[in-house]
C-alpha positions as CSV (number, residue, x, y, z in Angstrom):
1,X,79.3,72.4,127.9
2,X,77.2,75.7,127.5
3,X,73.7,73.5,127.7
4,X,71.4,74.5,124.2
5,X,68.2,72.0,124.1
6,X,65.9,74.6,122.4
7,X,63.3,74.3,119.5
8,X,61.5,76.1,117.3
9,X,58.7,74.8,114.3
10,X,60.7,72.8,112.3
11,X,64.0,72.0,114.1
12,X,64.8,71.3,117.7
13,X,69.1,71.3,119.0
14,X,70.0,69.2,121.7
15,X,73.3,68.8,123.2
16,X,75.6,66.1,121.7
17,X,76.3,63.2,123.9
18,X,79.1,60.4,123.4
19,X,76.4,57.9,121.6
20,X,76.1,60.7,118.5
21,X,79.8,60.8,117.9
22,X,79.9,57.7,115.4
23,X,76.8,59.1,113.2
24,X,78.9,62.7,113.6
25,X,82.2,61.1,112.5
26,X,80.3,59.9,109.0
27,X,79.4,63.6,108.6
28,X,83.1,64.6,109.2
29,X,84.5,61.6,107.1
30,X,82.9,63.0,103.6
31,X,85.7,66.1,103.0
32,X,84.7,66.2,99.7
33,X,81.3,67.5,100.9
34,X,82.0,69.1,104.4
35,X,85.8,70.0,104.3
36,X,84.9,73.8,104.8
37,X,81.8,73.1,107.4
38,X,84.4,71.3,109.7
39,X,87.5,72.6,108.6
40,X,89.1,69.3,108.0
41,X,89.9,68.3,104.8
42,X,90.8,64.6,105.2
43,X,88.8,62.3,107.4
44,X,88.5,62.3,111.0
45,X,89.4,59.2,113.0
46,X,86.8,58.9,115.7
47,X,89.4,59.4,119.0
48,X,90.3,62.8,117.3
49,X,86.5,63.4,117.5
50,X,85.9,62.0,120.4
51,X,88.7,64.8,121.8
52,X,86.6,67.7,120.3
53,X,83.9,66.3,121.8
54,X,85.4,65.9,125.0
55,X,86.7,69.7,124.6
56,X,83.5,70.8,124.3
57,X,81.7,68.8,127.3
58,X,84.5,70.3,129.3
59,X,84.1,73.9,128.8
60,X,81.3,76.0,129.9
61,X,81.4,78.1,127.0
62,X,81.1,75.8,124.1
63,X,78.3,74.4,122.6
64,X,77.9,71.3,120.6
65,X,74.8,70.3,119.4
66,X,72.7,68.0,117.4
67,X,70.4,69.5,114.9
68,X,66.9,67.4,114.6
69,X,63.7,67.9,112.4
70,X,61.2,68.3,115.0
71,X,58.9,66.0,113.2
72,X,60.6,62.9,112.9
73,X,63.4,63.4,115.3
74,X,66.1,62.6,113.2
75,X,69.4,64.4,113.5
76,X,70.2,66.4,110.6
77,X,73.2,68.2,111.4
78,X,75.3,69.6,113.9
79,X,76.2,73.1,115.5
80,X,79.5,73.7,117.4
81,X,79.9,77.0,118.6
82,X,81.3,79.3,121.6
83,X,80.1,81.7,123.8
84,X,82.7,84.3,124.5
85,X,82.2,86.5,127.4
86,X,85.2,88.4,127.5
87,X,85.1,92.1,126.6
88,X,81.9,92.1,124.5
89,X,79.8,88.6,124.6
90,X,80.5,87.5,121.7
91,X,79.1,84.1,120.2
92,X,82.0,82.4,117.3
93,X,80.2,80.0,115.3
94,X,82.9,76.9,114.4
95,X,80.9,74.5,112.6
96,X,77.7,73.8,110.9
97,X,77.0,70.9,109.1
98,X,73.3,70.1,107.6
99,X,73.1,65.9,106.0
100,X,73.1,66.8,102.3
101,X,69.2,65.1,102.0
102,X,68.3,67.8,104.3
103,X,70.4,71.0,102.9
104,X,68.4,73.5,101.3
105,X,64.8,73.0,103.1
106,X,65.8,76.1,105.5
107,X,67.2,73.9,108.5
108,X,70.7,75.4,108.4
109,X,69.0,78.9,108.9
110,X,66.5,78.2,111.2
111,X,69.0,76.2,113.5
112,X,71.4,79.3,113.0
113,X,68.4,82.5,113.8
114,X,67.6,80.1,117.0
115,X,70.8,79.5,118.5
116,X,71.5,83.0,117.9
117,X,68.4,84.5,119.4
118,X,68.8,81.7,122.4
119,X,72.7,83.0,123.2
120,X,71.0,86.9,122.6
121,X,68.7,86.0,125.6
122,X,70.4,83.9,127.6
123,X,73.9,84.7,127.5
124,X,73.7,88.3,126.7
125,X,75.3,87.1,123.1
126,X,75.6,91.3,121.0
127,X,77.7,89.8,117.9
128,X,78.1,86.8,116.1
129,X,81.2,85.6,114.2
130,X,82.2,83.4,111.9
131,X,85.4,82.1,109.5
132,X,84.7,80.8,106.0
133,X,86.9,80.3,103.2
134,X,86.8,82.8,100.5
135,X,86.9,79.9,97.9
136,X,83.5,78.5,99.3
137,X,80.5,80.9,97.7
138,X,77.8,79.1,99.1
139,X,78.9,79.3,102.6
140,X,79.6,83.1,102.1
141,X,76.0,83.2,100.3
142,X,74.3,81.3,103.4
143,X,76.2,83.7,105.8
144,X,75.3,86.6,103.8
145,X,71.5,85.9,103.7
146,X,71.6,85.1,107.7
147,X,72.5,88.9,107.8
148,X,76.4,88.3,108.4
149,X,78.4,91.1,106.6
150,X,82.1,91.0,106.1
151,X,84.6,92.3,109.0
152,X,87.6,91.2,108.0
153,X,90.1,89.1,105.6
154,X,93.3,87.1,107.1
155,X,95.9,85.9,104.7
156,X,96.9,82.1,104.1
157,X,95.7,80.9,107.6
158,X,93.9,77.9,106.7
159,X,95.4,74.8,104.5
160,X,92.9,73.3,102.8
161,X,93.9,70.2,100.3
162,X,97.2,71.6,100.8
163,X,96.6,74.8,99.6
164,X,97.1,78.0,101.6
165,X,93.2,80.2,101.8
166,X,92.7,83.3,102.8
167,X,89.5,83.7,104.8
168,X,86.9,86.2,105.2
169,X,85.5,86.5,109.0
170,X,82.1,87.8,109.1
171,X,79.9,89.3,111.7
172,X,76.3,90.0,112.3
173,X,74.7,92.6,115.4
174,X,72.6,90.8,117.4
């Protein structure tokens, strides 16, 4: 796993180890609230996340970690993500989910502007993609005010409550 225990004022992200994945898998079991922040749109039996987890500790360019307010060190959220260093390094943000207690106190967006400047430093990160679901405003808005323009739309590559969505990947210069 591409290691990311960094902080900042309000937030710190630490890696995810196997004794998070049961207070993960509640976040992944509400699809009514998170089906577009994890992409799954029913719930999640803990071996299937226990394999994403498992993919993740097993690749040196993936990142999967806990979100925490730095105060109180409680996990908040989650940020899975990868670090491609192929032609251009690129960093493809996969997943995001913020506890809805905590959503809307600026979390989400300082977790994102740190991992972000922490892959710009240390893995000589120059862009920053991301897939979302044209359907889902707020994500766009919450991309959009993190600086993330549109780069492109694909055409009925994601079935969500079994209907075909066309998604809108957006970038941001880092």
């Amino acid at each position: 796993m591409l290691s990311m225990n960094i902080q900042s004022q309000y937030v710190y992200l630490k890696d995810i180890s196997y004794d998070d994945i049961e207070k993960i898998l509640k976040w992944y079991s509400r699809v009514d609230h998170f089906k577009y922040a994890t992409g799954k749109d029913i719930p999640v039996e803990i071996n299937e996340l226990t394999s994403i987890y498992k993919e993740s500790v097993e690749s040196d360019s993936e990142f999967f970690t806990g979100i925490y307010k730095k105060d109180s060190n409680q996990m908040i959220g989650i940020l899975k993500g990868r670090l491609e260093s192929t032609h251009k390094n690129k960093v493809w943000i996969r997943t995001i989910v913020i506890d809805p207690h905590h959503q809307r106190k600026g979390y989400g967006r300082e977790s994102v502007r740190l991992s972000l400047s922490y892959l710009k430093a240390k893995g000589n990160a120059s862009e920053a993609y991301l897939a979302v679901a044209e359907e889902n405003v707020k994500g766009r808005q919450f991309w959009e005010a993190l600086g993330f323009d549109f780069y492109k739309k694909m055409f009925s590559c994601v079935k969500i409550a079994d209907k075909q969505c066309e998604v809108v990947i957006m970038q941001k210069k880092l």
